[in-house]
C-alpha positions, 0 to 999 in steps of 0.5 A: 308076572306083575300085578298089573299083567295079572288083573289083564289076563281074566279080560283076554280071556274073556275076549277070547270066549267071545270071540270063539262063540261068535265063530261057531255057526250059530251066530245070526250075524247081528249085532246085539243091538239090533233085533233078529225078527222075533218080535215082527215075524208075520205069516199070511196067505199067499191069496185070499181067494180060490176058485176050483171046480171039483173036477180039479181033484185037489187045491193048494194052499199057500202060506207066506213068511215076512222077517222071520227070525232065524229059528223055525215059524209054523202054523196051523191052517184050520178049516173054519166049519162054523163060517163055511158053506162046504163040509169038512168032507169037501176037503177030505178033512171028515177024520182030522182032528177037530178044534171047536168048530174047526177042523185042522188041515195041517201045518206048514213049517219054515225052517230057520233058513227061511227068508221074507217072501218064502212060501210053504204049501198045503195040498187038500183033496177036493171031492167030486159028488155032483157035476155042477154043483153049485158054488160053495166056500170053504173057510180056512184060517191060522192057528197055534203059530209059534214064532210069528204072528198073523199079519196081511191075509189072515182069512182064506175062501175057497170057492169049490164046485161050479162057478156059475157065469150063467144059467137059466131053467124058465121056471119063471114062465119066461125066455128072459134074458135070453132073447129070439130072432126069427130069421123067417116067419115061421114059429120061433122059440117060446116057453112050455110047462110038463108035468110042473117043469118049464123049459124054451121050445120051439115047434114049426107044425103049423106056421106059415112058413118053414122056422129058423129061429134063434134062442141068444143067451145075454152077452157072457164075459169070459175074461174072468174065468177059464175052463168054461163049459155048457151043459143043458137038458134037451128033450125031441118030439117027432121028426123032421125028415127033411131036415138032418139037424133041426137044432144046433148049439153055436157061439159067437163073440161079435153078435151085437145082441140084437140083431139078426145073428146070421149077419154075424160069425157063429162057431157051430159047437154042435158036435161037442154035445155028447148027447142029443135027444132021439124022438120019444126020449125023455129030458137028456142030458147034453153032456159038459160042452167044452167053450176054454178055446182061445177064440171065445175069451172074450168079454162079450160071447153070446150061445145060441139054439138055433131051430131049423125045419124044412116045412110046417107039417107032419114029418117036415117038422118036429118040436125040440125043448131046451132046458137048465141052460148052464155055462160054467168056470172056474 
């Protein structure tokens, strides 16, 4: 071997390496030239907003992956308890570990096989304390991320326990925006006060003719929520002998608003209510009134008490109270 073959073998070998290291699985298939996504890996929220009722039990959350590098990314979800209106309990996070003000909900991890666009979840358990309870936001952002960095949705708001698309207790003294039509001259739906509480009622003894008078919510849009629900307070005194059901519960999504509803088409939903008062009870509670059917998403329904008699006095007539009127979805 001369000279000149001698300085060329150390180079075939060294070509030779190469070329086997290149060849052994771990090669990401780039070029050197060109940058394998370390430097712009980002991770977000699939969402920057989610609305559950409490009955929902759990709620999961989403987390994106864009150009991520061809080695694992991670990240913490953290429950922000300074800037959230929920308890860590909420979420059943009152025994995870505490970071400042926040609580660790957990890590989501992507393998290295991940590509742009893959999402990995995190389901937390949603505590259910309080049938319509008000709406609360629960805060969640990222932490301790390794391999990527936060880009897009860094900040996640969960909305729990009702969704509040209407409600009204007439503590104001009045029926508004709720509006009256009296179908015949009798006495219609007004306001009364017990023992500092108010509430709509409506009572024929006396009038001048037997009642029919409806209570009409203002126009509702469903289009926005699903699962939507009624529930009320409802309280009877005396009896109407002469009349099976002084007040029912009905809903429409071609009333008008104003005018007179029974020129208009009215689903009775009064077999829904779970629970209707008996004479000499106290304020009951109606029960969740399911209003998720098909025929009422729309993005006018109205809800309607109406109150019937059979005459103006002492056993042809009888007073019927309503109260904390609430619809609900999620």
């Amino acid at each position: 071997m001369n000279t000149l073959q001698l300085l060329r073998l150390p180079a075939l070998l060294l070509a030779g390496a190469l070329l086997i290291t290149g060849c052994d699985g771990l090669d990401s298939g780039t070029p050197p030239t060109e940058a394998t996504g370390e430097s712009n890996a980002t991770v977000s929220f699939a969402t920057d907003n989610i609305s559950i009722t409490e009955e929902s039990g759990t709620v999961t959350i989403e987390v994106t992956v864009t150009n991520p590098p061809n080695d694992t990314v991670s990240a913490e979800v953290l429950y922000a308890d300074g800037t959230s209106s929920t308890s860590p309990s909420d979420f059943g996070l009152e025994s995870s570990r505490n970071v400042g003000s926040g609580y660790v909900a957990g890590r989501v991890v992507f393998p290295d096989t991940a590509t742009t666009g893959n999402t990995q979840t995190l389901t937390l358990d949603i505590a259910d304390e309080e049938d319509n309870e008000p709406k609360e936001d629960g805060v969640f952002v990222f932490q301790n991320v390794t391999n990527a960095s936060v880009e897009g949705t860094d900040r996640l708001t969960i909305s729990i326990g009702a969704i509040e698309i209407f409600f009204k207790d007439f503590e104001d003294g009045s029926l508004d925006p709720m509006s009256v039509f009296n179908v015949t001259n009798g006495n219609g739906w007004g306001t009364g006060n017990f023992e500092n509480n108010s509430y709509a009622v409506a009572n024929a003894f006396g009038g001048s003719e037997a009642s029919n008078s409806w209570l009409i919510s203002p126009a509702i849009n469903f289009n926005n929520f699903e699962g939507e629900t009624l529930t009320f307070r409802n309280r009877k005194r005396f009896d109407d002998g002469g009349e099976e059901q002084p007040l029912e519960v009905k809903v429409s999504t071609d009333y008008d608003g104003s005018g007179n509803p029974e020129n208009f088409s009215w689903t009775d939903i009064t077999d829904r209510v779970q629970s209707l008062a008996s004479e000499g009870e106290g304020f009951v509670a109606s029960g969740e009134i399911d209003l998720s059917d098909a025929q009422f998403q729309a993005d006018e329904v109205y809800v309607a008490f109406k109150y019937t008699s059979s005459g103006t006095g002492p056993g042809s007539s009888e007073e019927q109270q309503v109260d904390d009127v609430r619809v609900v979805g999620r």
